[in-house]
C-alpha positions as MATLAB code, in Angstrom:
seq = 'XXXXXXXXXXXXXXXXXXXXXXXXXXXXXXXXXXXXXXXXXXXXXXXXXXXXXXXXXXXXXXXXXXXXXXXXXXXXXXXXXXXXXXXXXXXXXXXXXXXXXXXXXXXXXXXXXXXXXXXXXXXXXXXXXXXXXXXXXXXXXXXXXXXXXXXXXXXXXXXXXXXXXXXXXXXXXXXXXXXXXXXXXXXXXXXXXXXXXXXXXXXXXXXXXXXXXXXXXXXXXXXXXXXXXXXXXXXXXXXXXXXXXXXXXXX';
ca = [
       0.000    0.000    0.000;
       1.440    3.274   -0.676;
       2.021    5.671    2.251;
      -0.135    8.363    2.133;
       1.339   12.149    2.294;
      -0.617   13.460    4.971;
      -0.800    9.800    7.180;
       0.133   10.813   11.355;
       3.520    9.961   11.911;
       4.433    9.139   15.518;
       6.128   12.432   17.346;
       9.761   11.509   18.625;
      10.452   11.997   22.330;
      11.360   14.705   23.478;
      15.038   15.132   24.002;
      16.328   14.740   27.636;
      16.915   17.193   29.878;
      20.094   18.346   30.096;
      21.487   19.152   33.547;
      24.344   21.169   35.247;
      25.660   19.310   38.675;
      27.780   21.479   41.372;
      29.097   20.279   44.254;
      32.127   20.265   45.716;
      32.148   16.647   47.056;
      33.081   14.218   44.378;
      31.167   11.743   45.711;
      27.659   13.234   45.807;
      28.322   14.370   41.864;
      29.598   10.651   40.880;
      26.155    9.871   43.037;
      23.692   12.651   41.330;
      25.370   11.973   37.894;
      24.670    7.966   38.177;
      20.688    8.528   39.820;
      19.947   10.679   37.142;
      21.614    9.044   34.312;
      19.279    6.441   35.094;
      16.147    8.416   33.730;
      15.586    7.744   29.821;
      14.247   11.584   30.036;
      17.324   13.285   31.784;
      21.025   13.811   31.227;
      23.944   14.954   33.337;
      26.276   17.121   30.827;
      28.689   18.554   33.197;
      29.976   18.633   36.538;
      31.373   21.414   38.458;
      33.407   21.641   41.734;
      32.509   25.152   42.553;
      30.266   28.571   41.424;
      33.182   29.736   39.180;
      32.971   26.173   37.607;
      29.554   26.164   37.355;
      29.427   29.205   35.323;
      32.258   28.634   32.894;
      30.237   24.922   32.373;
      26.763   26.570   31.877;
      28.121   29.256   29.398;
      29.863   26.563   27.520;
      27.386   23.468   27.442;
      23.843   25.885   28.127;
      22.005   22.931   30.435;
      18.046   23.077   30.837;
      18.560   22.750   34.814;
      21.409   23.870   37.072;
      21.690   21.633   40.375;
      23.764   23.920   42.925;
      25.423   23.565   46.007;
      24.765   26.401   48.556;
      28.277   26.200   50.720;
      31.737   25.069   48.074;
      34.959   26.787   48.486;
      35.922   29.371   46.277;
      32.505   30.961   44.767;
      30.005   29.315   46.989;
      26.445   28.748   45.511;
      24.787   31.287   46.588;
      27.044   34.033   44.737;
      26.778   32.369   41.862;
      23.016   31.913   42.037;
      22.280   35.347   40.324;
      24.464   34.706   37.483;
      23.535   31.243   36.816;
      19.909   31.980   36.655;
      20.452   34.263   33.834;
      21.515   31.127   31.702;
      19.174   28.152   33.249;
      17.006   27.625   35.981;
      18.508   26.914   39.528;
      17.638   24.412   42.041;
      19.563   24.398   45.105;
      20.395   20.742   45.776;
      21.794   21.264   49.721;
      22.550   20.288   53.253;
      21.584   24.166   54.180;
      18.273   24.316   55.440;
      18.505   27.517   57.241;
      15.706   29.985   56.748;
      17.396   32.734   56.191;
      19.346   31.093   53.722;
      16.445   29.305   51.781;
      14.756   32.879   51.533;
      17.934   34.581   50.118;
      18.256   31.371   47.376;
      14.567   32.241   46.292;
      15.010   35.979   46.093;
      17.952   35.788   44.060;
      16.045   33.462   41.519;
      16.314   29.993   42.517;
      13.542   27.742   40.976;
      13.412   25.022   43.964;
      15.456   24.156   47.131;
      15.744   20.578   48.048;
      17.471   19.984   51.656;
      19.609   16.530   50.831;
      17.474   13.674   53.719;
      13.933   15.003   52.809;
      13.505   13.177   49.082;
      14.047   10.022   47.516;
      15.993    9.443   44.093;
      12.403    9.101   42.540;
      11.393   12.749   43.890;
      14.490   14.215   42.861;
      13.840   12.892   39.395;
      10.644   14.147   39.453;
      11.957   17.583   41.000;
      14.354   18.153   37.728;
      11.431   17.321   35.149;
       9.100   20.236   37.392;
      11.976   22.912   37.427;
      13.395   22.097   33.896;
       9.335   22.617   32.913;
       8.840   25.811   34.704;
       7.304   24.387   37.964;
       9.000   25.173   41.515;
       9.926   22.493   43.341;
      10.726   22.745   47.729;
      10.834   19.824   49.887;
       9.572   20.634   52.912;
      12.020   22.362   55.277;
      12.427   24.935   51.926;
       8.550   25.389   52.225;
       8.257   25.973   55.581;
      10.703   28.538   55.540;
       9.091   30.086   52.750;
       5.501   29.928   54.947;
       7.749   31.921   57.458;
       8.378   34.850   54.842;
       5.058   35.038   54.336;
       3.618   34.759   57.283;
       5.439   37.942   58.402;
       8.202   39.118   61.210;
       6.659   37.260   63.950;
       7.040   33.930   62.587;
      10.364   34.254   59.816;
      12.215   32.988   63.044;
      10.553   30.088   64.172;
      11.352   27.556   61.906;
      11.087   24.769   64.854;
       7.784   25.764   65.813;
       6.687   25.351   62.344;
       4.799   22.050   62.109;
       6.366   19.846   59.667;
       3.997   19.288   56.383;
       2.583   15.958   55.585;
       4.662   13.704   53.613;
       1.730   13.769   50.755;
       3.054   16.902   50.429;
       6.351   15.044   48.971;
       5.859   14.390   45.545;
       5.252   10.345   44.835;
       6.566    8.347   42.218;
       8.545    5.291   41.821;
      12.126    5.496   40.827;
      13.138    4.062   37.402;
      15.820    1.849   39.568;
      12.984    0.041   40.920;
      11.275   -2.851   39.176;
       8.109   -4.138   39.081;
      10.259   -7.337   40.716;
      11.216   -4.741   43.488;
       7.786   -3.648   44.080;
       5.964   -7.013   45.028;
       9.698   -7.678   46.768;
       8.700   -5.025   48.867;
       5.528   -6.174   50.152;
       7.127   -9.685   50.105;
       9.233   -8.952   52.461;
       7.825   -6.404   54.223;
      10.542   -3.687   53.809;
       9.920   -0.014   54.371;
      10.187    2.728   51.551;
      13.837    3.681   52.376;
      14.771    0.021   52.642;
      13.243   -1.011   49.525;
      15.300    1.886   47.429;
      18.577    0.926   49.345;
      18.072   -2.649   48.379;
      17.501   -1.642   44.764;
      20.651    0.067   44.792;
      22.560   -2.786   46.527;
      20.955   -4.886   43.793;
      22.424   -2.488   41.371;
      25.986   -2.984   42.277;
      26.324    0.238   44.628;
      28.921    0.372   47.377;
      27.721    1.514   50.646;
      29.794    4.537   49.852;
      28.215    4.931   46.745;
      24.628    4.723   47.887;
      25.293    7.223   51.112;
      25.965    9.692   48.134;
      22.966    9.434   46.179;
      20.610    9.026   49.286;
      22.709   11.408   51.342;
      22.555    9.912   54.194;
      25.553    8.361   56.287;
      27.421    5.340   55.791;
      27.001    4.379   58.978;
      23.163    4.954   58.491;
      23.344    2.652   55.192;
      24.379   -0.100   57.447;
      22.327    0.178   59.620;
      19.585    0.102   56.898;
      21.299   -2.844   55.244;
      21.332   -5.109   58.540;
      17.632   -4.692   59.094;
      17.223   -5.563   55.148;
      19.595   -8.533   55.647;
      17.209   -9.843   58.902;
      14.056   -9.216   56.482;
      15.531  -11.522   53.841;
      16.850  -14.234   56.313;
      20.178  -13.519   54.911;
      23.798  -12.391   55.783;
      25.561  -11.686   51.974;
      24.589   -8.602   48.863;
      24.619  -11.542   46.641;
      21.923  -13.556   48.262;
      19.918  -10.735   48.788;
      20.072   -9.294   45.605;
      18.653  -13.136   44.316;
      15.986  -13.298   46.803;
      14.952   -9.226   46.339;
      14.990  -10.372   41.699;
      13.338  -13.290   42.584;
      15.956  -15.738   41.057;
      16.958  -17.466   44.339;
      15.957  -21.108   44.831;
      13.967  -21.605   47.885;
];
């Protein structure tokens, strides 16, 4: 049959995102750089160590998001905020979660604050594809402070009186590590959110060093997470876990 001139031809994808990481710990970029790699709609296209090399990288390789640092030697974040914003949209990607400080990030331009502990690799994900699309993104220590702002004098300094927002707040979503395998794994063996996504990464190959980068939490605190998995799975090795957690281990 001949093809018709004016048949519907399927639209490609979209290209992916293209972002900007800087840090100044090696470790959390190698982290950031591998969690969103993993998304088929999102790219990492340079790394920086510092503002200064954040700049020179967004003037030469123009990314659709910037992730920044707030405190790096050198030019810290937050001096190279205003600058960067003129090229990209910012999203601080910190430990800071001072209210003064989260105030001063938004005023100077910054599209979304995320305080590293209060997200999941999924949510970060997710919180790229909103700020690359227009759509501020806080998790919520940013937002409370924010509420403070707004709420007026009386309140801007009483962040710890602030009740904390539900975790619906949070946005939901299932990380592209995770498989459908994972998922029923998860109610299998009755293992909570966090200990679910650090047995994904375990199955993945990760080094406890490498997934206390990219959930930014302690190594110390990985262990901890991986000995209650371990109990869960009625096992004491990554390999046999990783079988039982795929489903490929012989009963």
């Amino acid at each position: 049959m001949p093809h018709h001139p004016f048949a519907e031809r399927e639209e490609p994808p979209p290209p992916p995102l293209r972002v900007l990481v800087a840090d100044d710990n090696p470790v959390i970029r190698a982290g950031l750089t591998a969690v969103l790699g993993a998304q088929d709609d999102l790219t990492v296209v340079a790394e920086a160590e510092d503002g200064r090399a954040a700049w020179e990288a967004a003037l030469r390789v123009r990314p659709d998001v910037v992730l920044l640092d707030v405190r790096m030697p050198g030019v810290d974040g937050m001096s190279a905020l205003p600058h960067l914003v003129r090229l990209a949209p910012v999203m601080m990607l910190t430990y800071s979660d001072e209210t003064e400080i989260v105030q001063e990030a938004v005023r100077l331009g910054a599209a979304g604050y995320l305080v590293h502990g209060e997200f999941t690799t999924a949510q970060l994900a997710q919180a790229v594809r909103d700020v690359g699309g227009g759509r501020p993104h806080f998790t919520p220590t940013a937002t409370n402070a924010l509420l403070a702002y707004i709420r007026g004098p009386a309140t801007a300094h009483a962040k710890s009186e602030l009740p904390a927002l539900p975790t619906h707040f949070l946005l939901k979503g299932l990380s592209r590590l995770q498989s459908p395998v994972g998922q029923s794994s998860k109610s299998r063996f009755q293992l909570s959110s966090r200990e679910a996504e650090i047995m994904d990464l375990i199955a993945s190959g990760m080094t406890n060093q490498q997934i206390a980068a990219v959930c930014f939490i302690s190594e110390k605190t990985v262990k901890n997470h991986i000995n209650r998995i371990f109990a869960k799975l009625h096992t004491t090795t990554r390999a046999r876990a990783t079988a039982k957690w795929l489903g490929v281990a012989g009963e």
